[in-house]
Short mmCIF file of the C-alpha atoms (twelve columns), coordinates in Angstrom:
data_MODEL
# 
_entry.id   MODEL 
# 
loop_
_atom_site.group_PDB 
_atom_site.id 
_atom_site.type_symbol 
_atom_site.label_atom_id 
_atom_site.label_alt_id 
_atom_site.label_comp_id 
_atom_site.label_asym_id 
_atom_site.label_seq_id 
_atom_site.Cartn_x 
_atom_site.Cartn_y 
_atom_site.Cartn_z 
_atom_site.pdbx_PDB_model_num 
ATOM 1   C CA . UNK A 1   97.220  105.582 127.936 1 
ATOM 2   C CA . UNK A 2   98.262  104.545 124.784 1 
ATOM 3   C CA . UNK A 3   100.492 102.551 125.781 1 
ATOM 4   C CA . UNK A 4   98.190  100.467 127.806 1 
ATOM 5   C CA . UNK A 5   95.999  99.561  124.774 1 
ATOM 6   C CA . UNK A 6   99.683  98.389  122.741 1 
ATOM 7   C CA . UNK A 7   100.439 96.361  125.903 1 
ATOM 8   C CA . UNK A 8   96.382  95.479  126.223 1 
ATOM 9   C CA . UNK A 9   96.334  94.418  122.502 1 
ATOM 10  C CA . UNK A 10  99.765  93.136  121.610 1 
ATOM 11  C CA . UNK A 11  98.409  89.665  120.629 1 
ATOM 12  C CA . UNK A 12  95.760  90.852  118.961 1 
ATOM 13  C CA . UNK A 13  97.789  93.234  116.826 1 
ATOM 14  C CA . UNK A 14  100.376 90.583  116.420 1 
ATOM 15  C CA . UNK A 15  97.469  88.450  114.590 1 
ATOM 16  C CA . UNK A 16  96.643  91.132  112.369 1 
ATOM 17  C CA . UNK A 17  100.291 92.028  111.453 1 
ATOM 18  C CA . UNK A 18  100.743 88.491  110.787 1 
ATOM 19  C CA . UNK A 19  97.709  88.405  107.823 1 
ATOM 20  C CA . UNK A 20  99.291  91.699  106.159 1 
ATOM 21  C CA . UNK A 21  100.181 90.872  102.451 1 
ATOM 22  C CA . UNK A 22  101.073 93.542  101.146 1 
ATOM 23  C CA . UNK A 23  101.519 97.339  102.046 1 
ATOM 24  C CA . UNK A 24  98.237  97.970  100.046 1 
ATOM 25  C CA . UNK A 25  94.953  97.161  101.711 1 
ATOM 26  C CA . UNK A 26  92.426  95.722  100.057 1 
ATOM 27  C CA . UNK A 27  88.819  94.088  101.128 1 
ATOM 28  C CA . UNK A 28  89.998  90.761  101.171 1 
ATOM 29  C CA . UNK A 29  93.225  91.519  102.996 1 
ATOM 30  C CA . UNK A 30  91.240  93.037  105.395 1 
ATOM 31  C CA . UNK A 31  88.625  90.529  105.889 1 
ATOM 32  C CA . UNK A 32  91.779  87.951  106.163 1 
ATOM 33  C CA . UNK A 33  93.263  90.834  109.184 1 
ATOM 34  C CA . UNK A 34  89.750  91.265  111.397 1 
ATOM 35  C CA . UNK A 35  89.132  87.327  111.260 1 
ATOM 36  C CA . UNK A 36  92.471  86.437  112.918 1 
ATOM 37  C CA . UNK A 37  91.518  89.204  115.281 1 
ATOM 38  C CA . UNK A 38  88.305  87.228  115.988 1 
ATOM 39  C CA . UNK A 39  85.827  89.963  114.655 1 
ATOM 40  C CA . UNK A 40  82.862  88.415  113.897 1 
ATOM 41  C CA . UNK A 41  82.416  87.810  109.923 1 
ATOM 42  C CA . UNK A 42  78.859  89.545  109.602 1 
ATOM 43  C CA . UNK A 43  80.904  92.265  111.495 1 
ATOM 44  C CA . UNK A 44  83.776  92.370  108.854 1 
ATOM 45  C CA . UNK A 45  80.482  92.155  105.761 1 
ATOM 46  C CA . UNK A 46  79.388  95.222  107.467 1 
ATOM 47  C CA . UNK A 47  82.547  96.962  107.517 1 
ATOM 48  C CA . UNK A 48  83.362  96.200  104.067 1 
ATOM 49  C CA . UNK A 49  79.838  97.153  102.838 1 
ATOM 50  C CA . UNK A 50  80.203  100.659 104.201 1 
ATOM 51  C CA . UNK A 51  83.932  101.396 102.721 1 
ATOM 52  C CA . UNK A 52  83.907  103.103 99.670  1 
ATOM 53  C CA . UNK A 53  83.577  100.815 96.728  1 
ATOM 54  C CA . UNK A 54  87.432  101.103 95.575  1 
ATOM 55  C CA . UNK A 55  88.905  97.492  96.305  1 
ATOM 56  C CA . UNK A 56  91.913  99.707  97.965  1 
ATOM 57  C CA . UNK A 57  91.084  100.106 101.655 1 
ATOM 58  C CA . UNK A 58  91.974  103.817 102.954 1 
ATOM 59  C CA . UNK A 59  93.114  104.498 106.650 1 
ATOM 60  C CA . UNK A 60  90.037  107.529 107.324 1 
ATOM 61  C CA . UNK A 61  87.409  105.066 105.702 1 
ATOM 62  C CA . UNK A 62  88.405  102.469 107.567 1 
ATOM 63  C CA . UNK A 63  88.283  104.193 111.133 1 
ATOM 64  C CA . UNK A 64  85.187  106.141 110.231 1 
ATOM 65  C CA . UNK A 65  83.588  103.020 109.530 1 
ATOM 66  C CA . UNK A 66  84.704  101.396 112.524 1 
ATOM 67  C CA . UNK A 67  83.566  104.360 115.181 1 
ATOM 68  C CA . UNK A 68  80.262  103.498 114.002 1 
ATOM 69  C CA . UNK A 69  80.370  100.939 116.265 1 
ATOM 70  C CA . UNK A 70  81.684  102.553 119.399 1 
ATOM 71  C CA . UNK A 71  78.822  105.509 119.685 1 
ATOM 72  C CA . UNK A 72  77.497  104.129 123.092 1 
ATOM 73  C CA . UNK A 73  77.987  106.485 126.101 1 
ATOM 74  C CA . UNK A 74  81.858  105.286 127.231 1 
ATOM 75  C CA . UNK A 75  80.956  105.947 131.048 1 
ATOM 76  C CA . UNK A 76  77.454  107.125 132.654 1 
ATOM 77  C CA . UNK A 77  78.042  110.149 134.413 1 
ATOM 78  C CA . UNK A 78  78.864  109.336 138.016 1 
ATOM 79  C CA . UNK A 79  76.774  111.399 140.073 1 
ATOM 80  C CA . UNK A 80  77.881  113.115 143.458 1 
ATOM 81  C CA . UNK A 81  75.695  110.653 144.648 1 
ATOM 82  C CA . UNK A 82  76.889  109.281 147.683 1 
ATOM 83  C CA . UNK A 83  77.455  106.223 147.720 1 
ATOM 84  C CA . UNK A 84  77.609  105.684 144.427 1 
ATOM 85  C CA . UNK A 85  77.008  101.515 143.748 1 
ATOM 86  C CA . UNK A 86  78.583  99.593  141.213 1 
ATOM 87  C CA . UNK A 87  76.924  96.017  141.124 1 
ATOM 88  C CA . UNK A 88  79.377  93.456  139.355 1 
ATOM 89  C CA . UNK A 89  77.786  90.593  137.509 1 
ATOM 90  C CA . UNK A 90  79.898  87.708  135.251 1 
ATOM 91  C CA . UNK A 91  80.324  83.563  135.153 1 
ATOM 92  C CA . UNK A 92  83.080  82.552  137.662 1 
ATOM 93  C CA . UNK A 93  86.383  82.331  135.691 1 
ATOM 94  C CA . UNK A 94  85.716  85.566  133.973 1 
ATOM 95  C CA . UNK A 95  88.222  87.505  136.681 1 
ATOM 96  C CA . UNK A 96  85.268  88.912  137.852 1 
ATOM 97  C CA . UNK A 97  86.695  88.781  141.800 1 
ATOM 98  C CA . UNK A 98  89.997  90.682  140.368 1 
ATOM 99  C CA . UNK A 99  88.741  93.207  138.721 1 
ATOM 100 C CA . UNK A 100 86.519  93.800  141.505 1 
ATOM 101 C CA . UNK A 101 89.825  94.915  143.330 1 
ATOM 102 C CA . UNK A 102 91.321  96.423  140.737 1 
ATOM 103 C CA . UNK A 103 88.070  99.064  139.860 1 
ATOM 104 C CA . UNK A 104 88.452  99.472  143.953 1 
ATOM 105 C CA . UNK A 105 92.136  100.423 143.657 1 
ATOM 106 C CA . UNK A 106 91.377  102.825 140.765 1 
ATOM 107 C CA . UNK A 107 88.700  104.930 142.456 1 
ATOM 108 C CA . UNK A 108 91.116  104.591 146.076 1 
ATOM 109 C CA . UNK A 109 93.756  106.199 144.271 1 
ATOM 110 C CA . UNK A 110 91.576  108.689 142.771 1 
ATOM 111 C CA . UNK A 111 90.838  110.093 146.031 1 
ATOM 112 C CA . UNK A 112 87.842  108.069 146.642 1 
ATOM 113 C CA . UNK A 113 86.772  105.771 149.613 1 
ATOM 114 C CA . UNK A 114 85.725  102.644 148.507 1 
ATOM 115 C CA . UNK A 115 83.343  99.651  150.139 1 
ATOM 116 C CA . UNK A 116 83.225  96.056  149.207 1 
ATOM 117 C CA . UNK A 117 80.107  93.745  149.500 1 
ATOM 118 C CA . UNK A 118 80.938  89.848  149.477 1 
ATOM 119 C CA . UNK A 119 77.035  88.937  147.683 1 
ATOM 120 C CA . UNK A 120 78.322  86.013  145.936 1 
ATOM 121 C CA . UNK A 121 77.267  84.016  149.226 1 
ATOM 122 C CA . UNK A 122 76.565  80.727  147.000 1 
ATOM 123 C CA . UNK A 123 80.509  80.251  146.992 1 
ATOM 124 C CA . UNK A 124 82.817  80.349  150.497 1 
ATOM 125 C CA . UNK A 125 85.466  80.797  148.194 1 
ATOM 126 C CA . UNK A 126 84.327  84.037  146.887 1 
ATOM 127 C CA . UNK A 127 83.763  85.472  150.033 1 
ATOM 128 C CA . UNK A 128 87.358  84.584  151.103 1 
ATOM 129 C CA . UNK A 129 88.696  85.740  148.050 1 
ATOM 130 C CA . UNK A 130 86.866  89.011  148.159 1 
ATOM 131 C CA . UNK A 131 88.111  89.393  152.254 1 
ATOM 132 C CA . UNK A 132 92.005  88.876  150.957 1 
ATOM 133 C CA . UNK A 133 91.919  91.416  147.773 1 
ATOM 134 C CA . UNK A 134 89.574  93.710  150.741 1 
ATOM 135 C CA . UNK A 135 93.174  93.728  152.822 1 
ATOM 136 C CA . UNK A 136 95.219  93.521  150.197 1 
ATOM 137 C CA . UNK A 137 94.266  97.045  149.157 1 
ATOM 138 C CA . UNK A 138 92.885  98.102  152.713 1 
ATOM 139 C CA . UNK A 139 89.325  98.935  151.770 1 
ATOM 140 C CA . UNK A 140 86.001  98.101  154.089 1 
ATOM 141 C CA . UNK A 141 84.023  94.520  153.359 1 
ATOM 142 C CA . UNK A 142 80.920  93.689  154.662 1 
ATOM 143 C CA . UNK A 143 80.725  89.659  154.428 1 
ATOM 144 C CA . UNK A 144 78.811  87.438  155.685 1 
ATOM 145 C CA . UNK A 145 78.628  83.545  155.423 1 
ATOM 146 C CA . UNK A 146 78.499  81.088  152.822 1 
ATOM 147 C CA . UNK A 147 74.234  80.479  152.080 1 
ATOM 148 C CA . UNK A 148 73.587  83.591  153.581 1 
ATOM 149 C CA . UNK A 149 70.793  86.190  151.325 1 
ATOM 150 C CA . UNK A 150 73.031  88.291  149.256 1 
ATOM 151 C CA . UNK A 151 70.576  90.977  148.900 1 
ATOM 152 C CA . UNK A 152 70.687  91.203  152.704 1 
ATOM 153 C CA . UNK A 153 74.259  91.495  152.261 1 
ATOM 154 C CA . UNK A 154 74.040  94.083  149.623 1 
ATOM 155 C CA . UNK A 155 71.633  96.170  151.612 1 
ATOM 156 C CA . UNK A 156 74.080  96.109  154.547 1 
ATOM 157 C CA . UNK A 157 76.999  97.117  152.718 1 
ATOM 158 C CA . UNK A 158 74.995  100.482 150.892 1 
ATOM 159 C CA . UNK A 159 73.577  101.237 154.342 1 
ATOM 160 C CA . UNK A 160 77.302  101.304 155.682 1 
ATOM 161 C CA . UNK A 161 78.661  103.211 153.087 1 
ATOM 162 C CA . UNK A 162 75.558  105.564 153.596 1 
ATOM 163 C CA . UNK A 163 76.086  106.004 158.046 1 
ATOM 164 C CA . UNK A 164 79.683  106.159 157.417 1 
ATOM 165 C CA . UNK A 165 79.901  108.837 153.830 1 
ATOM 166 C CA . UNK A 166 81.667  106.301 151.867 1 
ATOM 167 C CA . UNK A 167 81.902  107.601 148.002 1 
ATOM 168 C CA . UNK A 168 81.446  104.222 145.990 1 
ATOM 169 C CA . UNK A 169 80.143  100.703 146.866 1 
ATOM 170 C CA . UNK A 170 81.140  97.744  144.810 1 
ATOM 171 C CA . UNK A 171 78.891  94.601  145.452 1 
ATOM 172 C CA . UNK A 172 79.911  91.047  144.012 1 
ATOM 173 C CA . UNK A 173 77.712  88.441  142.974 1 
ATOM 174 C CA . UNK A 174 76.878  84.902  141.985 1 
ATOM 175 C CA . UNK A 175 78.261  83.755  138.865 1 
ATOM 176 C CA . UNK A 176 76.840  80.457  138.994 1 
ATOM 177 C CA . UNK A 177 73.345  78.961  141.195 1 
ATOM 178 C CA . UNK A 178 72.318  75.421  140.156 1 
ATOM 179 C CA . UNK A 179 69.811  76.948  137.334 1 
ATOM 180 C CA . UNK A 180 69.307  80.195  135.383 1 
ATOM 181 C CA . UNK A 181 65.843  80.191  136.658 1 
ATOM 182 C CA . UNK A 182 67.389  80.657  140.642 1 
ATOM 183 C CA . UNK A 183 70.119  82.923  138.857 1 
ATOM 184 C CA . UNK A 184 67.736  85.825  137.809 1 
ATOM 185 C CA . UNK A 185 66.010  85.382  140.763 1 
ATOM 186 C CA . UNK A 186 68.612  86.566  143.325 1 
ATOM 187 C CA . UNK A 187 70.284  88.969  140.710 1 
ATOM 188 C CA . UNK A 188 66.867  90.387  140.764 1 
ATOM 189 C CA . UNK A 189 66.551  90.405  144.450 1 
ATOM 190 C CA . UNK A 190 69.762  92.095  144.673 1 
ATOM 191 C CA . UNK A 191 68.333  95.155  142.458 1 
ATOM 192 C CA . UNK A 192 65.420  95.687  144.297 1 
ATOM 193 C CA . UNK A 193 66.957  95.410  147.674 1 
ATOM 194 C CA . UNK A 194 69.937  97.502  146.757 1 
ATOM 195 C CA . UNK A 195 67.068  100.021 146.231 1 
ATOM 196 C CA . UNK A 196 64.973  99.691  149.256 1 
ATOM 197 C CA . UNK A 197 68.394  100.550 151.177 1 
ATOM 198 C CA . UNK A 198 69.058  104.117 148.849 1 
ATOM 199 C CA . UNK A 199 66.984  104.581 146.608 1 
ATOM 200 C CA . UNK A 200 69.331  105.470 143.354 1 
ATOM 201 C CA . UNK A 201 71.599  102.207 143.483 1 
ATOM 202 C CA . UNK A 202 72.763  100.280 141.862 1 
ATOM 203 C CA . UNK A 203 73.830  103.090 139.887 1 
ATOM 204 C CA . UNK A 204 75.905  100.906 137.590 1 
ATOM 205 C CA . UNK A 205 74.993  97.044  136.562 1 
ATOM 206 C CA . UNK A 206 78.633  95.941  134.918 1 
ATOM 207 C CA . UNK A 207 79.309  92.717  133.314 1 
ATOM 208 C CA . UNK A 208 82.764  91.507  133.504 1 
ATOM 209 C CA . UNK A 209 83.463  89.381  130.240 1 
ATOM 210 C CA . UNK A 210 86.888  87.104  129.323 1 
ATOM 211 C CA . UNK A 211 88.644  88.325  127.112 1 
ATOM 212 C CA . UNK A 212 90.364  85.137  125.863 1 
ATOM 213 C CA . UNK A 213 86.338  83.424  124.927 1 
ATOM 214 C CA . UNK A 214 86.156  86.185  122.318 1 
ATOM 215 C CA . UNK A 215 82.793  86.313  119.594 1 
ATOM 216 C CA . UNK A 216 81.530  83.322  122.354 1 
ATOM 217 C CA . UNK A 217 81.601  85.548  125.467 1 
ATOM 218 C CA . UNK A 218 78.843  87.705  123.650 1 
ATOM 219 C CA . UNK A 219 75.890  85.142  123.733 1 
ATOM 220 C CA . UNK A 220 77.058  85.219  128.023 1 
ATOM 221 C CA . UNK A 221 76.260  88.506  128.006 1 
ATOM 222 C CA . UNK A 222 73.355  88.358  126.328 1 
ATOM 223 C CA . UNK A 223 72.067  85.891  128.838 1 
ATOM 224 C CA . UNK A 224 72.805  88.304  131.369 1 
ATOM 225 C CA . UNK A 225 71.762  91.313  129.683 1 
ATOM 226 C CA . UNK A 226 68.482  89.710  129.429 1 
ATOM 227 C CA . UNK A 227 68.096  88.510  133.683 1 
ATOM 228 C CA . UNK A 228 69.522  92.690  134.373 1 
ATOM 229 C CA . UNK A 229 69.437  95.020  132.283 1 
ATOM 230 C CA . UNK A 230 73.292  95.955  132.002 1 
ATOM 231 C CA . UNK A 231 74.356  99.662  132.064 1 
ATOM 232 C CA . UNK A 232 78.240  98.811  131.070 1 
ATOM 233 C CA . UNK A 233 81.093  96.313  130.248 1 
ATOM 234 C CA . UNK A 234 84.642  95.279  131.497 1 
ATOM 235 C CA . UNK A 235 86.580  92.988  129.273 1 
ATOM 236 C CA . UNK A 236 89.589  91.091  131.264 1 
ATOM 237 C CA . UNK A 237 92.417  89.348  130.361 1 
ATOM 238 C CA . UNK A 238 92.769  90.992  126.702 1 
ATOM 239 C CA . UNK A 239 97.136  90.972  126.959 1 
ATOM 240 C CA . UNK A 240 96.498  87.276  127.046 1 
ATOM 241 C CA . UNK A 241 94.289  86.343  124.088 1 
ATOM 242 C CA . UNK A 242 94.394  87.389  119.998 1 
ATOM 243 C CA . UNK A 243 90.702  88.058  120.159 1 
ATOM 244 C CA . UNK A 244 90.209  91.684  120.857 1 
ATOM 245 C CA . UNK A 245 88.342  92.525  117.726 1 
ATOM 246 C CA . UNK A 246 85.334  90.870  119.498 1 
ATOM 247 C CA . UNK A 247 85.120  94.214  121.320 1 
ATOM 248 C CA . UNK A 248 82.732  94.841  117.830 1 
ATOM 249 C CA . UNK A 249 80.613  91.935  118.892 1 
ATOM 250 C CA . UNK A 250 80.284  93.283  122.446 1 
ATOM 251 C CA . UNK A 251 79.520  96.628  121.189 1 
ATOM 252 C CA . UNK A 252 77.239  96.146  118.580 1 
ATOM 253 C CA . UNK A 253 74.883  93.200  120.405 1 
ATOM 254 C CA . UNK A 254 74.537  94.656  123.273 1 
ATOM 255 C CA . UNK A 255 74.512  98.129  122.359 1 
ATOM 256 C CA . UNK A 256 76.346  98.788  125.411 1 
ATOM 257 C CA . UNK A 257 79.646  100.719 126.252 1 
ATOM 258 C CA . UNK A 258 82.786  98.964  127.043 1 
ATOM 259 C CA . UNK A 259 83.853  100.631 130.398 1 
ATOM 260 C CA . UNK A 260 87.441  99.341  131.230 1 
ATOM 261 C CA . UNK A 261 89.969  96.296  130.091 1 
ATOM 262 C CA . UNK A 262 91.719  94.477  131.677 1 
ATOM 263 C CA . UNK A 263 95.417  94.019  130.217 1 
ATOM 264 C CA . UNK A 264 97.772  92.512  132.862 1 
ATOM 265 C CA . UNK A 265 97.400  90.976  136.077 1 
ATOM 266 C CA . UNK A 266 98.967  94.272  138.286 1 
ATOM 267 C CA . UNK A 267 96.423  96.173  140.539 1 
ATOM 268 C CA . UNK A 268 96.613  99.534  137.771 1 
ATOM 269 C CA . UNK A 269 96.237  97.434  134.863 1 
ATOM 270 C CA . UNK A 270 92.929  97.913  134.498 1 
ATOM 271 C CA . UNK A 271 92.120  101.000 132.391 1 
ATOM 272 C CA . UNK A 272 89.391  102.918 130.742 1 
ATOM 273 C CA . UNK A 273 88.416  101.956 127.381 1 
ATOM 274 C CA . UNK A 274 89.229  104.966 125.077 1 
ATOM 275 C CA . UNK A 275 87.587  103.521 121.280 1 
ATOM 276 C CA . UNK A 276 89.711  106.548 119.446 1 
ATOM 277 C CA . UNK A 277 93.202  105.259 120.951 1 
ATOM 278 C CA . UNK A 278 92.148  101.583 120.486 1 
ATOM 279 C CA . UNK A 279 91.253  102.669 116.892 1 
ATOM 280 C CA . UNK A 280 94.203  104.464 116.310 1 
ATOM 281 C CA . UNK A 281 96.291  101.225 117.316 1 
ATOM 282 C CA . UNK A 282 94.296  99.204  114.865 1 
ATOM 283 C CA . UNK A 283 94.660  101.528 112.052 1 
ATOM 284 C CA . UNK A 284 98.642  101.665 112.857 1 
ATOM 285 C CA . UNK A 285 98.911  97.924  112.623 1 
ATOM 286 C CA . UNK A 286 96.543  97.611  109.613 1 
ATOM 287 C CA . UNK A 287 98.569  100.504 107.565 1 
ATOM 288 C CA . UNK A 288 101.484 100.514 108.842 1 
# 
């Protein structure tokens, strides 16, 4: 696992490593270090206020002071719920489609069977693009077409997964209607729907977030956040951008836990977020 957070956070590291001065650590090397990793600077104020009040920065401090912002539950306790409903929220361009495929693949090679509903029905295209990745990694979709009701869609896919004792149900969604207003609506629809058809789900509501937009992607999730109240996050595309100290931001604004990242394009490269190994990586670029 470790080494999927080095791969995950190479460029981030890399931006860190390249602020080192000098072997010693003090406050303002390390406020130079977590602002080329994009942490946000009332972030890095905090940090600094709760060290020790030694200018020389030590390894324990540091990561103590750091967990502090990782305490959220890292996964809600699936249930033996069956099915068990995941419903997938985030702007198009976030990867939100991928990662829909790739959280499929990771509970189909767990063991588990796995259903896909195609509820972003504002966009052909992300019906399509749901159907490929669906026989790309031979799982169920229920789809319907393009300006159909999602919800309906939504209800259709828990109700199969209920008749035929499918263990998880992933349901996509709009990224994008023509105003936030018509947004919220249908989001909204979706939740109360996905209810009417069992009465647990969703189980999960999980923003998928871009990695690469850093500190900006956390206003987004606000936004959404705000329409549904979110139970998780996924972070994509993280082996691609410098920016993975705005994990902090996503953390500590939403006061959510970061489920899984995203940190290559294959179908296992998505990977539960463990805070202790990402820690551990940051403290062995920042001391080392």
């Amino acid at each position: 696992m470790f080494d999927f957070i080095k791969k995950g956070f190479e460029r981030t590291f890399g931006a860190i490593n390249s602020a080192k001065k000098d072997k010693k650590i003090t406050k303002d090397i390390l406020e130079d270090m977590l602002l080329e990793a994009d942490v946000a600077y009332e972030i890095i104020e905090e940090i600094i206020y709760y060290l020790p009040p030694q200018d020389e920065v030590k390894r324990a401090d540091l990561k103590r002071v750091m967990s502090s912002y990782f305490i959220y539950e890292n996964e809600r306790q699936i249930a033996d719920d069956k099915p068990f409903v995941d419903l997938i929220l985030g702007v198009n361009g976030a990867g939100k489609t991928t990662t829909i495929a790739k959280l499929a693949n990771l509970y189909k090679t767990s063991g588990k069977s796995v259903i896909l509903g195609a509820c972003d029905t504002f966009r052909a295209g992300a019906i399509e693009q749901l159907r490929q990745w669906s026989l790309k990694i031979d799982v169920p979709i229920v789809a319907t077409q393009q300006g159909h009701d999602p919800s309906a869609v939504a209800f259709d896919t828990i109700s199969s997964a209920l008749a035929k004792d499918i263990d998880r149900v992933i349901l996509d969604t709009a990224g994008r209607l023509q105003n936030q207003t018509n947004l919220a609506n249908e989001l909204s629809k979706i939740v109360r729907i996905s209810s009417k058809a069992y009465e647990k789900a969703p189980h999960r509501k999980i923003l998928i977030l871009d990695g690469t937009q850093g500190n900006a992607g956390v206003a987004q999730a606000k936004a959404f956040n705000d329409i549904v109240r979110l139970d998780g996050v996924i972070i994509t595309k993280l082996d691609g951008t410098p920016k993975g100290g705005a994990l902090f931001g996503v953390a500590r604004e939403l006061e959510l836990p970061i489920l899984y990242i995203g940190v290559g394009e294959s179908m296992n490269d998505l990977v539960k977020f463990n805070p202790d190994e990402f820690l551990d990586g940051l403290m062995d670029v920042i001391f080392g």
